[in-house]
Structure formats: structure tokens, C-alpha cells
N, C-alpha and C positions, 0 to 999 in steps of 0.2 A: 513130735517135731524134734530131727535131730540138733543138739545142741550150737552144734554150726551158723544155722539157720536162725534160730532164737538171739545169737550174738551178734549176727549181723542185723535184725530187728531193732536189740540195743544200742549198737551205732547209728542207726539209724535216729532214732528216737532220741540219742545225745545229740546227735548234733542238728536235727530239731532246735531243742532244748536250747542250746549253746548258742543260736547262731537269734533266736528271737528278743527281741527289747517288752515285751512282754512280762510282767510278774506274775500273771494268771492265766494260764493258758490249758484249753481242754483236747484232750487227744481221741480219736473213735476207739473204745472198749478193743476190738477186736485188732488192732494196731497194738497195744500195748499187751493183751494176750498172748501174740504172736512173741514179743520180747521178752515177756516173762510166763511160758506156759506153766501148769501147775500137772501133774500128772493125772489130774479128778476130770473127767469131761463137763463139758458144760451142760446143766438139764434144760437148756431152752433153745440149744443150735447144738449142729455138729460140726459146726465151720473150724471151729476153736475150744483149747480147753477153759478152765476157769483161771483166771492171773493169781498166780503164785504169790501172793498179797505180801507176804511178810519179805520175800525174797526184792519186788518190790518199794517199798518202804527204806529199805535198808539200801539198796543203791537211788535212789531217790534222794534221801535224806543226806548219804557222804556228796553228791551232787548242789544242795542247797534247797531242795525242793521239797517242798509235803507234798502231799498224793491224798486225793479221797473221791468217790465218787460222786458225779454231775448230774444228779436225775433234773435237776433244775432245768438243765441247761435243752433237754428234748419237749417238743411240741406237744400241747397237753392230749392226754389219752393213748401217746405212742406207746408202742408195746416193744421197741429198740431198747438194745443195753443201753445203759448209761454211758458218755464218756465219762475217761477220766480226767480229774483238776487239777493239775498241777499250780503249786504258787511258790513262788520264789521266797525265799527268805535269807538270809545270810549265813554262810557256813561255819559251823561254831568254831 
């Protein structure tokens, strides 16, 4: 995915973020792959590669958000990625 494309996913997904009264909010895996692809394919689809985790994290975190994954959150026995959780926190 050229870089272009992945930035415009992270605007995407800020102002998301930005615009919800929500403190916990889960996004579809394959939504925030697209924002943060990682160079590694993914071993369970080829829609997407695997989220560049640390990359991630770090614009999450200067944002006020922790990030981790939602398997909770899919109906029991799905065999779908997980989304991810976002939760608000304050920014130090």
C-alpha cells in the first residue's frame, strides 16, 4: 500500500476518533491495517497486511488513546479478526 493511501486511512480514522464522545470505541481490524500497514502479510487473509503495531501505538498514544485488541468484542466461535479498542485517556 502506497504511503499516500495509508495517510489518508489515518485521517480518516483521526477524525473518527476526534469527532466521537465515546471513551471506548472499537474500529474493524482491516480499517486500521489499512492506516497502519506493516510490510509482513497477513497469514489468515490477503485483503491486508498485519498493523504495524508499534507504529501504531505511538500515534495513538501522542493522540490520548491506548490501542489493544477486541477479541471480546466478536460473536462466539467467529473466526474474524479482531477489532481494535481504542480508550481514551488524557494526554500526558
Amino acid at each position: 500500500m502506497a504511503s499516500s493511501e495509508s495517510d489518508e486511512y489515518k485521517g480518516t480514522l483521526e477524525r473518527e476518533l476526534g469527532v466521537t464522545d465515546k471513551v471506548d470505541l472499537t474500529v474493524p481490524y482491516s480499517e486500521v491495517a489499512k492506516a497502519f500497514p506493516s510490510e509482513d502479510p497477513h497469514p489468515r487473509t490477503f485483503e491486508h497486511s498485519i498493523i504495524a503495531e508499534k507504529e501504531l501505538r505511538t500515534w495513538a498514544d501522542a493522540r490520548g488513546w491506548e490501542v489493544s485488541m477486541a477479541p471480546e468484542a466478536l460473536p462466539e466461535g467467529s473466526k474474524s479478526l479482531p477489532p481494535v479498542r481504542f480508550r481514551f485517556r488524557k494526554v500526558k
